[in-house]
C-alpha positions in Angstrom: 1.1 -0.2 -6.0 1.9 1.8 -9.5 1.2 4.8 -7.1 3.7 4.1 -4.3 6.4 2.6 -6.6 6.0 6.1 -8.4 6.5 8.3 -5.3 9.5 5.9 -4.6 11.4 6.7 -7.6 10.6 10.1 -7.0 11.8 10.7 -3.7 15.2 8.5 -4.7 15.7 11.3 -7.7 15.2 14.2 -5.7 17.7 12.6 -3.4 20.0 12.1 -6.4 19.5 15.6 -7.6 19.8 17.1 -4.0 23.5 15.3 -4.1 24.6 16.6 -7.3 23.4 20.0 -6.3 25.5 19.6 -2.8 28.7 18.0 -4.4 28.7 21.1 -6.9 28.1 23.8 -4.1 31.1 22.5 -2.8 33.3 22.1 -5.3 32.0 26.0 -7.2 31.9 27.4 -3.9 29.7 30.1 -5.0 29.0 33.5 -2.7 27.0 32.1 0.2 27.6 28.7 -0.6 27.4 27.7 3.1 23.8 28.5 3.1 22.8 26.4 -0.1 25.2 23.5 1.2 23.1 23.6 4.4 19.9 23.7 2.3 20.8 20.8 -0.5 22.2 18.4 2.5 18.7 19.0 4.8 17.1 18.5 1.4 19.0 15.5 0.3 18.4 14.1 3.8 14.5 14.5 3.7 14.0 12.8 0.5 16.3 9.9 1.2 14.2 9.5 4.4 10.8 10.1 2.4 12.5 7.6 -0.4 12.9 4.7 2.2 9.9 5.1 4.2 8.1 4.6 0.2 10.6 1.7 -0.6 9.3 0.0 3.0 5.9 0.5 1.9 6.5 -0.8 -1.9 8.2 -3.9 0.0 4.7 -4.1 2.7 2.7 -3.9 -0.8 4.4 -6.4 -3.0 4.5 -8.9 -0.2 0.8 -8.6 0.3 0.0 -8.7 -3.6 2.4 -12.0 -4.1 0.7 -13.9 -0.9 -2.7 -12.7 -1.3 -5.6 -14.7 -0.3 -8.2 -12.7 -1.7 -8.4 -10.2 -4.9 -11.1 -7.6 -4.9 -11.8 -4.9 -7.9 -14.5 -3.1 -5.6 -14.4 0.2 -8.4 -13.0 1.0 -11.7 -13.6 5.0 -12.1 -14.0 6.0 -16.0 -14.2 9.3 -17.5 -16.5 10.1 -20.5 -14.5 11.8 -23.5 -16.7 14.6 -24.6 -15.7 14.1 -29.0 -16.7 10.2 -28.6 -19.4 9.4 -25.9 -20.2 5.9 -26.8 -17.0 4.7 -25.2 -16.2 5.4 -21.5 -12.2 5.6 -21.3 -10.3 4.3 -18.7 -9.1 6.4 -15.7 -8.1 4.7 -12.4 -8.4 1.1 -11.0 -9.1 0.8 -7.2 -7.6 -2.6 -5.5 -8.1 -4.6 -2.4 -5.6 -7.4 -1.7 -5.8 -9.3 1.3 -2.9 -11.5 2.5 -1.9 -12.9 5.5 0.5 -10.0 6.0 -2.1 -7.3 5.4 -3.7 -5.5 2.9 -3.3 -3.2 0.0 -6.2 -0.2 -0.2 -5.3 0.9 -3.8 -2.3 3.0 -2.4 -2.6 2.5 1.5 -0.9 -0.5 2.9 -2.0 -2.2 6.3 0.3 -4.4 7.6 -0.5 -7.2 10.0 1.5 -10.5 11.2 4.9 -8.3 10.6 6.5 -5.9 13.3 4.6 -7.0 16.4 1.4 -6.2 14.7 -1.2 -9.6 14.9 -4.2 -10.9 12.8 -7.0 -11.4 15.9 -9.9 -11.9 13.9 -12.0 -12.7 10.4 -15.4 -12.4 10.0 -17.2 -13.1 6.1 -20.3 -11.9 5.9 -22.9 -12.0 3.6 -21.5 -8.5 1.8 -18.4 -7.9 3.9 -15.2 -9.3 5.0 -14.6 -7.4 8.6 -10.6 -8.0 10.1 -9.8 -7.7 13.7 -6.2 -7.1 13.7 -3.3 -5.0 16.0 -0.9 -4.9 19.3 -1.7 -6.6 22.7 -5.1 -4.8 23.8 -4.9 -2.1 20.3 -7.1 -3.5 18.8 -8.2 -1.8 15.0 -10.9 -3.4 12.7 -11.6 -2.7 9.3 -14.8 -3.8 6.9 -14.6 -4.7 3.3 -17.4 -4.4 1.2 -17.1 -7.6 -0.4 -19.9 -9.9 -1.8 -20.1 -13.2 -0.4 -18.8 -16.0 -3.0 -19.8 -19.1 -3.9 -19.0 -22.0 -1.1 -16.3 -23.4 -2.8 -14.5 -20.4 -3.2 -15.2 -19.5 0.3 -14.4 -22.8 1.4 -10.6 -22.0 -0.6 -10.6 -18.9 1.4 -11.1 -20.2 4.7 -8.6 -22.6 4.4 -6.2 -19.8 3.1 -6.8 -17.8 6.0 -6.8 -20.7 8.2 -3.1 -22.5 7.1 -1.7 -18.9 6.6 -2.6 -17.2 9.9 -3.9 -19.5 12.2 -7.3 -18.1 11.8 -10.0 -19.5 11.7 -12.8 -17.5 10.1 -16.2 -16.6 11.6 -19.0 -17.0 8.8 -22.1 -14.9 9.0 -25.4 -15.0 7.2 
C-alpha cells in the first residue's frame, strides 16, 4: 500500500509541476511557446489521469486493509550487508489482505463485491485459500498459499466470510 500511496503522490506532483510549467509558458510566452503549452497541458493531463486512477486504487487498498478478514505475511525478503553478516537487514515486506471487498497482493489490488464485480466462491484448504470471484458467467479464481489455522481461528474466519459476503466457505482436507 506504501507502494501505491507513493506513485499517487507522484503522479499528483508531476501534475502540479506540469501546471506551473503551462501557467508560465503562457504568461513568458517564450519562442515556440505554442508547442511547449501543447506539451505541458497533454502532460499535465496524463498524470492527473495516472494520479486518480493511483488515488482509486489507494481508496480499493485501504478499504480492503481496514475490513480485512484475513492477514497473511507469506515472505519478508532480506538482504545480507556484506561489512556485518551476522545480521540479515531488512528489505521488503510482501502482504496478503483479504476482505470482503477484495484483496491486497503487496501492491496489486483485486477488487470484488464493488463495481458489479461478485464474491462466488471460498474454498480453505489444508495449505491454500482458493477465491472464486467476477461478472455474470467471468468467472476468475485465484489460490493463496496459506497454511491452514487452528479451528478456532478458522472457525472466526468462516464466520467473517460468512456475515460479510454471504459466503459460506467450502473446507477441504
Amino acid at each position: 500500500m506504501k507502494k501505491i500511496a507513493w506513485y499517487a503522490r507522484c503522479f499528483l506532483a508531476a501534475s502540479i509541476f506540469c501546471a506551473v510549467v503551462f501557467a508560465a509558458v503562457l504568461l513568458l510566452r517564450p519562442t515556440n511557446w505554442k508547442l511547449y503549452e501543447t506539451l505541458a497541458l497533454l502532460a499535465g493531463l496524463i498524470a492527473a489521469f495516472l494520479f486518480f486512477t493511483m488515488n482509486q486504487r489507494l481508496t480499493a487498498a485501504r478499504l480492503i486493509v481496514e475490513n480485512q478478514i484475513l492477514h497473511i505475511q507469506p515472505a519478508v525478503l532480506r538482504e545480507r550487508d556484506s561489512t556485518k553478516e551476522s545480521e540479515a537487514a531488512f528489505c521488503e515486506t510482501v502482504e496478503m489482505f483479504v476482505s470482503c471487498f477484495g484483496i491486497l497482493l503487496g501492491s496489486k489490488v483485486i477488487k470484488f463485491n464493488q463495481e458489479g464485480i461478485r464474491l462466488k466462491a471460498v474454498e480453505i484448504g489444508r495449505d491454500y485459500l482458493s477465491l472464486d470471484y467476477g461478472r455474470d458467467m467471468d468467472v476468475r479464481n485465484i489460490r493463496l498459499i496459506h497454511a491452514s489455522p487452528d479451528s478456532t481461528v478458522l472457525e472466526g474466519i468462516i464466520e467473517k466470510f460468512r456475515y460479510e459476503t454471504g459466503i459460506t466457505p467450502t473446507i477441504t482436507h
